[in-house]
Backbone as CSV, one residue per row, in Angstrom:
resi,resn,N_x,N_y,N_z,CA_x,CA_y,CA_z,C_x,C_y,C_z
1,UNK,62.847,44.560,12.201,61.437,44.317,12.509,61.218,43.974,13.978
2,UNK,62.146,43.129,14.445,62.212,43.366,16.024,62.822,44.479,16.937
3,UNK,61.998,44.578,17.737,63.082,45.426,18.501,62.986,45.000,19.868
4,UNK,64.573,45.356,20.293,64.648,44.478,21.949,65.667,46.206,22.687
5,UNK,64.883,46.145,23.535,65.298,46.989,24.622,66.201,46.711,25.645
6,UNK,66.714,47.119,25.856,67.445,46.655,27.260,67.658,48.160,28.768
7,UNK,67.395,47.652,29.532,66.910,48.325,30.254,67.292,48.288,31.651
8,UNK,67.752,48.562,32.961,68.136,48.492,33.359,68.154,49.890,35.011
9,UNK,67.982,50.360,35.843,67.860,50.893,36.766,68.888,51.697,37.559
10,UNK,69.831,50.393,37.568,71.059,50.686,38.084,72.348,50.792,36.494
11,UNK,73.619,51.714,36.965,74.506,51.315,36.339,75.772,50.098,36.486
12,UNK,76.236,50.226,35.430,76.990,49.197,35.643,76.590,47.695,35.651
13,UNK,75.776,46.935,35.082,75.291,45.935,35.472,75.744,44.870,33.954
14,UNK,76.556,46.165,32.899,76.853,45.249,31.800,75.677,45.783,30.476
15,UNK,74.984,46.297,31.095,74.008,46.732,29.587,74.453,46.554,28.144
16,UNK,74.944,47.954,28.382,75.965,48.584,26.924,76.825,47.385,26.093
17,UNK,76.832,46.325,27.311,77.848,45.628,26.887,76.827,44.461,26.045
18,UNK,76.213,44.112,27.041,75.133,42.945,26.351,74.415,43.807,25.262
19,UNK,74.278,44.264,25.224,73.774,45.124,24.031,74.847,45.177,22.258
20,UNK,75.805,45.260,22.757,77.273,45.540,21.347,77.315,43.665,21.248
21,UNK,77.193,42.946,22.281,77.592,41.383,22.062,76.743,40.967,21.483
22,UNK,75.282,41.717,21.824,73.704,40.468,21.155,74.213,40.824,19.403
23,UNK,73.853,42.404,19.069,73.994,43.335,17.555,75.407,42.287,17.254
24,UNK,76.753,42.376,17.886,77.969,41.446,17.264,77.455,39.930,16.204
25,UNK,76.762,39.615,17.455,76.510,38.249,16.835,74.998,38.346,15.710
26,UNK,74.249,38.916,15.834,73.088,38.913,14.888,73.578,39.369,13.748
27,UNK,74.458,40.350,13.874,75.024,40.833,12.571,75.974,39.979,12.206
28,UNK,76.589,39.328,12.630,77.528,38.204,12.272,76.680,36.736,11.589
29,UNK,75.701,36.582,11.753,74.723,35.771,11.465,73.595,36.533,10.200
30,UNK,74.094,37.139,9.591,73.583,38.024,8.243,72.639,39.000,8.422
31,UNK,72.003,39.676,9.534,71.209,39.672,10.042,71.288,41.061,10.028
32,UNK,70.199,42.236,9.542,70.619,44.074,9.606,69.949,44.360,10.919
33,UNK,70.881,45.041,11.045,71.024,45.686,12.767,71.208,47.249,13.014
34,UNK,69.933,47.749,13.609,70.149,49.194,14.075,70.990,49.219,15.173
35,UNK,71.478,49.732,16.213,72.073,49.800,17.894,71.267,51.647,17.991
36,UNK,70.236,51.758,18.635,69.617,53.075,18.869,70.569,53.515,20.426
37,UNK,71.353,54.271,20.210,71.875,54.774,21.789,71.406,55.727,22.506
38,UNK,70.163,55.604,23.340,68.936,56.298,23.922,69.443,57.014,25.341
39,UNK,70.841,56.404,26.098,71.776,56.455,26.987,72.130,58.012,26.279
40,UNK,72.199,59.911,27.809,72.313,60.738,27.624,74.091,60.622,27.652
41,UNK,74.590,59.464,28.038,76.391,59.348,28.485,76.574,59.286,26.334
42,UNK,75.881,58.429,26.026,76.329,58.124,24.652,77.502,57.268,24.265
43,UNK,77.376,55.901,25.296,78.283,54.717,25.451,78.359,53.958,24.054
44,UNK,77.224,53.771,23.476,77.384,53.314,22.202,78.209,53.800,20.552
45,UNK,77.461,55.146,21.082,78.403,55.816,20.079,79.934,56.123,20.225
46,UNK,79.961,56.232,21.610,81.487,55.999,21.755,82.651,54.976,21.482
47,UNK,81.650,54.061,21.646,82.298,52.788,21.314,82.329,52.370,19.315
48,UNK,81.662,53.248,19.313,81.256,53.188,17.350,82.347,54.077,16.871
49,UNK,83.160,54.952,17.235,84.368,55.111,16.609,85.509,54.842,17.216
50,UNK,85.359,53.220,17.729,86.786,53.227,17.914,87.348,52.125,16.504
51,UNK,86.165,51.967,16.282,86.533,50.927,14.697,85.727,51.075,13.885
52,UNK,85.880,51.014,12.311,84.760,50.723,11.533,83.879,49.721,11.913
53,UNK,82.477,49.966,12.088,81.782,48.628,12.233,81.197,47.937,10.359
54,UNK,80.711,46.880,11.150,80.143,46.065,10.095,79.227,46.347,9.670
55,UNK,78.925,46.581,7.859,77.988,46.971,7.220,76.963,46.847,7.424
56,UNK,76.314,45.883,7.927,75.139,45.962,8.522,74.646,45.662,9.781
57,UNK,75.624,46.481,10.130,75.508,47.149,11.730,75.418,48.564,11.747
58,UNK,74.333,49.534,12.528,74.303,51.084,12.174,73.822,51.421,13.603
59,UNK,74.076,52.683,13.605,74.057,53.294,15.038,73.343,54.578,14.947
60,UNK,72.115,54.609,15.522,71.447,55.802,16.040,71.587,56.555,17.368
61,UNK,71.777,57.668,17.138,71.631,58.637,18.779,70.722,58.917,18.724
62,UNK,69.828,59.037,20.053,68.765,59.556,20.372,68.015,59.434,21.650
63,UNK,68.301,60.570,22.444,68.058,60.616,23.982,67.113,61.330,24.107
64,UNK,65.978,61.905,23.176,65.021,62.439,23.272,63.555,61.615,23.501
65,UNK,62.820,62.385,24.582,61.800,61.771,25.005,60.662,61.917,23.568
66,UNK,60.917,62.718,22.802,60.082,63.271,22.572,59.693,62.976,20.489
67,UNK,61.061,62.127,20.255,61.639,61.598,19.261,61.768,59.887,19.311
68,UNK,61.710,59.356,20.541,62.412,57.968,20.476,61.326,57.105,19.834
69,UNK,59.971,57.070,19.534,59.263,56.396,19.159,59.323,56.688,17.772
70,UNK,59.186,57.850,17.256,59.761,57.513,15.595,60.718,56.893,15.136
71,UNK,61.772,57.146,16.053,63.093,56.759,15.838,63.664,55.193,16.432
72,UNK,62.630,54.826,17.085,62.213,53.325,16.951,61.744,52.701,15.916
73,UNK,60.385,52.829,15.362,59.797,52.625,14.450,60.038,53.006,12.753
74,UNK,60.789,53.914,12.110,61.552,54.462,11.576,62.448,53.100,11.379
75,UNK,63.659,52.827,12.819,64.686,51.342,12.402,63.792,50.164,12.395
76,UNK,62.915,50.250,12.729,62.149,48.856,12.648,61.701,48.828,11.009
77,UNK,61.661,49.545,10.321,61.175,49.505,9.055,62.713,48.841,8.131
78,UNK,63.293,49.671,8.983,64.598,49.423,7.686,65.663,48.286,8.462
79,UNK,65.576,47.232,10.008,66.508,46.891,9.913,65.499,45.322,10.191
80,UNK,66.562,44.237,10.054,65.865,42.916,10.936,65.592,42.954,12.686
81,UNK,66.299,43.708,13.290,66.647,43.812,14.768,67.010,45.172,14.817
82,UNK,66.313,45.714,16.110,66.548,47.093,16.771,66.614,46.897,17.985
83,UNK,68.211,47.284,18.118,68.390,46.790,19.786,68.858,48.442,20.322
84,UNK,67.647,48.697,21.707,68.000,50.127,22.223,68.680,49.858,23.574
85,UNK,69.590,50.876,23.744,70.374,50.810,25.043,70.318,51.683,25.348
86,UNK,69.367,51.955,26.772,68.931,52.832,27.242,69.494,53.458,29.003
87,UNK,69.199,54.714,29.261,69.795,55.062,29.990,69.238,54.599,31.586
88,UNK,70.446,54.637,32.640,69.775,53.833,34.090,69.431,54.210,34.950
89,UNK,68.522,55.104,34.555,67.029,56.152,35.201,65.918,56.020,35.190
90,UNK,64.812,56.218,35.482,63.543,56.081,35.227,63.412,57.581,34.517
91,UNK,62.557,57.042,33.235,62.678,58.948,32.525,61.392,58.162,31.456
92,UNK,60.680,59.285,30.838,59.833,58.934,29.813,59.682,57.916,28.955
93,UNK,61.758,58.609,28.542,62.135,57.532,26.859,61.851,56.616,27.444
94,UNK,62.339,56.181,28.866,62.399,54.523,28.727,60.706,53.895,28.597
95,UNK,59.799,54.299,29.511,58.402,53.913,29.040,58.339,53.998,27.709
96,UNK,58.377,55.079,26.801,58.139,54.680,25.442,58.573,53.665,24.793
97,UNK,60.260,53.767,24.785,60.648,52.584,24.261,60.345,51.041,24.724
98,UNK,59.820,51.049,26.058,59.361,49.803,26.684,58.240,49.667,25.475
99,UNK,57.460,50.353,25.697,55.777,50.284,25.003,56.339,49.689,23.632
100,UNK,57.119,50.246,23.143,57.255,49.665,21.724,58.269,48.375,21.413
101,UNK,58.564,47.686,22.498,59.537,46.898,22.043,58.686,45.515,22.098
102,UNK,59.416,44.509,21.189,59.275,43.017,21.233,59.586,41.671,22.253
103,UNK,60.771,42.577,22.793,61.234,41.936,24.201,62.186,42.745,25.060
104,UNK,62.217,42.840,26.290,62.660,43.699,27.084,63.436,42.937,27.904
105,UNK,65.110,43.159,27.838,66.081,42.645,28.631,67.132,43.348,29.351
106,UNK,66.204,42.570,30.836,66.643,43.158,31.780,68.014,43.027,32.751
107,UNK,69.749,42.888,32.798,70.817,42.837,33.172,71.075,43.100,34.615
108,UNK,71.398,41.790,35.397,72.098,42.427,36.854,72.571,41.554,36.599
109,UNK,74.113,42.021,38.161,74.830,40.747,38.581,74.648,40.431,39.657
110,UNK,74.902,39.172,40.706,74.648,38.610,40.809,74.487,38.948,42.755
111,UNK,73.839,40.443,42.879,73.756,40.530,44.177,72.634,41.286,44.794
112,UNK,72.619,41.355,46.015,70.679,41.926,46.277,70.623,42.881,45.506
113,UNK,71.040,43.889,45.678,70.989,45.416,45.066,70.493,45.315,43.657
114,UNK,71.560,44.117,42.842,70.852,44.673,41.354,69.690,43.675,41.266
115,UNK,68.942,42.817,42.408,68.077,41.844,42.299,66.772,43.218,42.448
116,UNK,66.475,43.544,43.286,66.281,44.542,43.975,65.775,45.865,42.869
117,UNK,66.805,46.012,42.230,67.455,47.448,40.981,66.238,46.505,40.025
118,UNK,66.377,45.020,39.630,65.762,44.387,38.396,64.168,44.318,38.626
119,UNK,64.103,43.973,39.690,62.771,43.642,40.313,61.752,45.826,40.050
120,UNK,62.318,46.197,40.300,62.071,47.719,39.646,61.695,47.784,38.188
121,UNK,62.690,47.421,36.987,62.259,47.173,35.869,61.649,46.400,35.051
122,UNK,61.329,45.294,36.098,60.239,44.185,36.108,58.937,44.991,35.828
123,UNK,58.853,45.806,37.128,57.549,46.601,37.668,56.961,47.201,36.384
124,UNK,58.056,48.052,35.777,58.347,49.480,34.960,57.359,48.370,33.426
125,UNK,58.159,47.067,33.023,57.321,46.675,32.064,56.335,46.395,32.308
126,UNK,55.819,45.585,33.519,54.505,45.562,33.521,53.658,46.395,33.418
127,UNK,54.161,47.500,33.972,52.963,49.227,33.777,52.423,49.021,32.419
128,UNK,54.057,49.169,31.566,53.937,49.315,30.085,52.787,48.382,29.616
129,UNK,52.753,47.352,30.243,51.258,46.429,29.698,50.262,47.431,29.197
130,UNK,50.142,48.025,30.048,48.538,48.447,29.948,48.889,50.130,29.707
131,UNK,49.581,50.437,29.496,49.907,52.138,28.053,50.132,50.849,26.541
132,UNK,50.737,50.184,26.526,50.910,49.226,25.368,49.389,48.528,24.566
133,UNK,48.592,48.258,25.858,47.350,47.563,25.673,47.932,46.088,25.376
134,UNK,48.845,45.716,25.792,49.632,44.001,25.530,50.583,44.150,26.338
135,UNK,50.668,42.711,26.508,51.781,42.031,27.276,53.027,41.873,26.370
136,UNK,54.260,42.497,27.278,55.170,42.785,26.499,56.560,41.942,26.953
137,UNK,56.868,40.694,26.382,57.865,40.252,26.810,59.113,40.384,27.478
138,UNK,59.372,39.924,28.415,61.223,40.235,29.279,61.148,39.033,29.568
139,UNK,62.907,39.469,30.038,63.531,38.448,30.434,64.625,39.258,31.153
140,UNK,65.002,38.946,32.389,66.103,39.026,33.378,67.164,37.824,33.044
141,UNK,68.815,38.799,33.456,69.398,37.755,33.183,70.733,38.147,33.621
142,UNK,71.696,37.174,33.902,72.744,37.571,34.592,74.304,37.799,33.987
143,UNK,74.747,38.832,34.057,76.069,39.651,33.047,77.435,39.435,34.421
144,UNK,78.048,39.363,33.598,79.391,39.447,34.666,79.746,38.185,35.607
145,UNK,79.172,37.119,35.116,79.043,36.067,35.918,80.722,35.746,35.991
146,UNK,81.130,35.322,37.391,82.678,34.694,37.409,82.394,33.209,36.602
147,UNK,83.611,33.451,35.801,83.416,31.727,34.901,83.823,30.760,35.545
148,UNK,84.355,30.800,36.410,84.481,29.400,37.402,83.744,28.218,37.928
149,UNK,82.743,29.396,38.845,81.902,29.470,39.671,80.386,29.801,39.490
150,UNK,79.561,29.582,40.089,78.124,30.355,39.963,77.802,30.270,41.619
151,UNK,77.909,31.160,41.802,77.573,31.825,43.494,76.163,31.438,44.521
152,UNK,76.615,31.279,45.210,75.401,30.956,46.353,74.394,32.322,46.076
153,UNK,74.611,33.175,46.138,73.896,34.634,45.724,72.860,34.539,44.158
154,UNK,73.815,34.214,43.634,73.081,34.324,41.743,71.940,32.680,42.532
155,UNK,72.081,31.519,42.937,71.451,30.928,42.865,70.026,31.595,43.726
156,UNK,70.219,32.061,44.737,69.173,32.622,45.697,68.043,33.541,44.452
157,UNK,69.376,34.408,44.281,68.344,35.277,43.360,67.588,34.711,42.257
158,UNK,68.346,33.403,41.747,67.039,32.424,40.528,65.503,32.227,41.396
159,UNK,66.172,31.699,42.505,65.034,31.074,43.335,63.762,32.348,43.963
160,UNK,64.062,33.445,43.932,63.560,34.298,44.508,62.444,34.865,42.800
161,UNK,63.168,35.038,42.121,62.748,35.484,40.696,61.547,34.571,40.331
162,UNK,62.115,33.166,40.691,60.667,32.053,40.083,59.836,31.819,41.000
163,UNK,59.886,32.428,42.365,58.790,32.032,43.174,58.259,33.497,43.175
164,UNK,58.931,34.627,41.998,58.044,36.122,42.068,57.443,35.886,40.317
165,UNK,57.680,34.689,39.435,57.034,34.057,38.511,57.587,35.055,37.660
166,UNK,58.881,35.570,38.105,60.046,36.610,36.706,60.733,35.704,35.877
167,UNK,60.664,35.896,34.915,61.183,34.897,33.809,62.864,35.101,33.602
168,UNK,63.933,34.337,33.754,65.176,34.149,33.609,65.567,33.994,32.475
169,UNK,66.472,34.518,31.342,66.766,33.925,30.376,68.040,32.700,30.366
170,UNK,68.161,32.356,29.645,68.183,30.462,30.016,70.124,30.844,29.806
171,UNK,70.187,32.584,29.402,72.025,31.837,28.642,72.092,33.560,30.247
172,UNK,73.757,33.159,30.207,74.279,34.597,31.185,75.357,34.743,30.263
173,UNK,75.853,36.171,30.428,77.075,36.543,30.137,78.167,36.206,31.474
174,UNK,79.316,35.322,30.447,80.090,35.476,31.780,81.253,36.638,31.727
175,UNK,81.972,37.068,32.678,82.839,37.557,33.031,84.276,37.358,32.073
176,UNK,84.466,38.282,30.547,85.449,37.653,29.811,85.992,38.632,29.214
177,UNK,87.257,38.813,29.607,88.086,40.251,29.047,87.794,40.527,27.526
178,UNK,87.754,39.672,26.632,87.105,39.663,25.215,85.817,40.669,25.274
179,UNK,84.936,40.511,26.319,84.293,41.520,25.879,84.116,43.040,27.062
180,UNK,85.051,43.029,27.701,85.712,44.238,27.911,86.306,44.720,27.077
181,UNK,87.428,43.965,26.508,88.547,45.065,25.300,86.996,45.411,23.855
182,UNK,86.220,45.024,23.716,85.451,45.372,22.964,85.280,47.077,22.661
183,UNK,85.473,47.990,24.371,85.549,49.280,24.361,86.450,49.753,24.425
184,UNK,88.144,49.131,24.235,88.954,49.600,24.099,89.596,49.554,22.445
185,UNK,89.042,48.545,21.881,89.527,48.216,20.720,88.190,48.275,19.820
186,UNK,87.065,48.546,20.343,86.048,48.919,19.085,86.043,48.003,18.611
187,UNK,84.938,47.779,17.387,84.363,46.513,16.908,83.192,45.661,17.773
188,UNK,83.410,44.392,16.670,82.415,43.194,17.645,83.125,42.012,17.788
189,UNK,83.071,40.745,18.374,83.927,40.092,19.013,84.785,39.172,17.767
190,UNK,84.051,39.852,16.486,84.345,39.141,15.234,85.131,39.684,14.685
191,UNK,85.460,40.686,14.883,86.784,41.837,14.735,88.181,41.704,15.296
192,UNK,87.609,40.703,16.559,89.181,40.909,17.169,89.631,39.825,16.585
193,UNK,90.803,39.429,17.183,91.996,38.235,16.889,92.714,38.004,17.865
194,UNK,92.855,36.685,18.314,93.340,35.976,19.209,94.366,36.742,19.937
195,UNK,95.381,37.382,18.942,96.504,38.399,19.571,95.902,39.420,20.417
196,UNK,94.691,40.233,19.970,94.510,40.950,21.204,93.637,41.119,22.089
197,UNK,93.283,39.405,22.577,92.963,39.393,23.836,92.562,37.589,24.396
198,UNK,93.152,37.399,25.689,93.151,35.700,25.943,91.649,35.568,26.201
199,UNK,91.505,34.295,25.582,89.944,33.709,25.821,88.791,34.020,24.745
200,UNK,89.543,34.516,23.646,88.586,34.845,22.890,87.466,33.733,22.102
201,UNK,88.017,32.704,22.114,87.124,31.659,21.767,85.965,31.284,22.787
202,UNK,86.290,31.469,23.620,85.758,31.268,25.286,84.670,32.407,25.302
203,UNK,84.535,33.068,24.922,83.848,34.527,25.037,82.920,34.137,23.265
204,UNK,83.367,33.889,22.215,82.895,33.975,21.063,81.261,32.694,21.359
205,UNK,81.937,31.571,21.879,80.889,30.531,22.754,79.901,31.194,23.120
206,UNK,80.285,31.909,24.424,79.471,32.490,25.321,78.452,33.142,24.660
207,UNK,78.855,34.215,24.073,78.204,35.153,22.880,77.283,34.435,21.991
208,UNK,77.468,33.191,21.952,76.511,32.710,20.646,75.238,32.060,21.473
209,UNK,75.630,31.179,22.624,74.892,30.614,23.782,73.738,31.711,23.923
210,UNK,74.431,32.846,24.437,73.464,34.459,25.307,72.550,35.022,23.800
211,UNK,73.171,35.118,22.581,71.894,35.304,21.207,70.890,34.297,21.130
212,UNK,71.678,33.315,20.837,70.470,32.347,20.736,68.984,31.857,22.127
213,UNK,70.055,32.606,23.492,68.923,32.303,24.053,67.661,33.826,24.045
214,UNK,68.435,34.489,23.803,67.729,35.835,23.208,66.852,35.360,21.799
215,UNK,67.283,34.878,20.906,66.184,34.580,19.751,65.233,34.047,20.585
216,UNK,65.632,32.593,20.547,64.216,31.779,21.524,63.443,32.511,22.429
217,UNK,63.529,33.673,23.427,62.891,34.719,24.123,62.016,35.122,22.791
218,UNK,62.398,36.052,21.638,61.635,36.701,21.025,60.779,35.495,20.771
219,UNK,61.038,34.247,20.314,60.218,33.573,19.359,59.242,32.620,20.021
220,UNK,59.303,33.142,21.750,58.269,32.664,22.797,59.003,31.337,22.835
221,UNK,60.071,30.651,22.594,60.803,29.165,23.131,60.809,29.559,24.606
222,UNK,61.985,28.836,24.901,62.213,28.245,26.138,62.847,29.223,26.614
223,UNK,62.559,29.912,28.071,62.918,30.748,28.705,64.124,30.751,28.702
């Protein structure tokens, strides 16, 4: 019944990835889950046979401009959550699927370019306001973060975002081989086992932190 977009300008910024971690954990939390892979590379589906996924986890292709709104609306009937991962272009699908989503999350790391790249898909939802006829929720937020540290850079760019009144989501993904091997070993982070890969508890945290601050987004909480 929800659906959350994710969206993005540039590649590489972690999408695909925040995308398999949010569906991991919602579906791990009982929760039926479409993953629509709207991306012409077809990262999702690639990553969907490297393991059986979880029963109520399901995967749609569909890179058509001309199809993605049925095929939005269509999983919104049959799942709790429809999360689309979309390709890092400006192209039709993505306006459509903007227009139709519940919340729109937007992924950089932590340097001008993808501040810059985000501040673009900022723009792109606001259009959607007004083809939508409503204001359509986002949230920017930061993937790949070094876990050590949080950078003089990622802080600039908070500060730059709230004095452009862009809304931050409150959790980041950090930087955690757990959910890299995710595309080497298929599955969701509930699949793996300690043997194949260090930090997995460290990453399973993280993962629950970055959903839940994603629920609270849909449910208008705390940024």
């Amino acid at each position: 019944m929800t659906v959350i977009s994710f969206v993005s300008s540039k590649g590489g910024v972690g999408k695909t990835t925040s995308a398999v971690v949010l569906a991991g954990e919602l579906t791990a939390a009982g929760r039926n889950v479409v993953l629509i892979d709207a991306d012409p590379n077809r990262p999702l589906e690639a990553w969907s046979r490297l393991r059986e996924l979880p029963g109520a986890l399901r995967i749609i292709v569909d890179d058509s401009a001309e199809t993605i709104i049925d095929t939005i609306e269509d999983a919104r009937a049959a799942a709790d959550f429809v999360i689309v991962d979309l390709e890092g272009t400006a192209t039709d699908r993505i306006g459509f699927a903007v227009a139709r989503s519940d919340l729109v999350l937007i992924p950089l790391q932590s340097s001008v370019l993808d501040a810059a790249e985000a501040a673009k898909s900022v723009k792109l939802v606001r259009q959607m306001w007004r083809v939508a006829n409503r204001e359509i929720p986002y949230r920017v937020f930061f993937t790949r973060v070094p876990p050590a540290i949080r950078e003089r850079t990622a802080r600039d760019i908070d500060r730059q975002f709230a004095g452009a009144s862009i809304p931050v989501l409150s959790a980041t993904l950090i930087d955690r081989a757990a959910f890299r091997t995710l595309f080497s070993l298929g599955g969701t982070l509930h699949e793996l086992e300690t043997s194949d890969v260090s930090g997995l508890d460290s990453a399973k945290e993280n993962a629950r932190e970055y959903a839940q601050a994603v629920i609270n987004a849909v449910r208008g909480g705390v940024v």
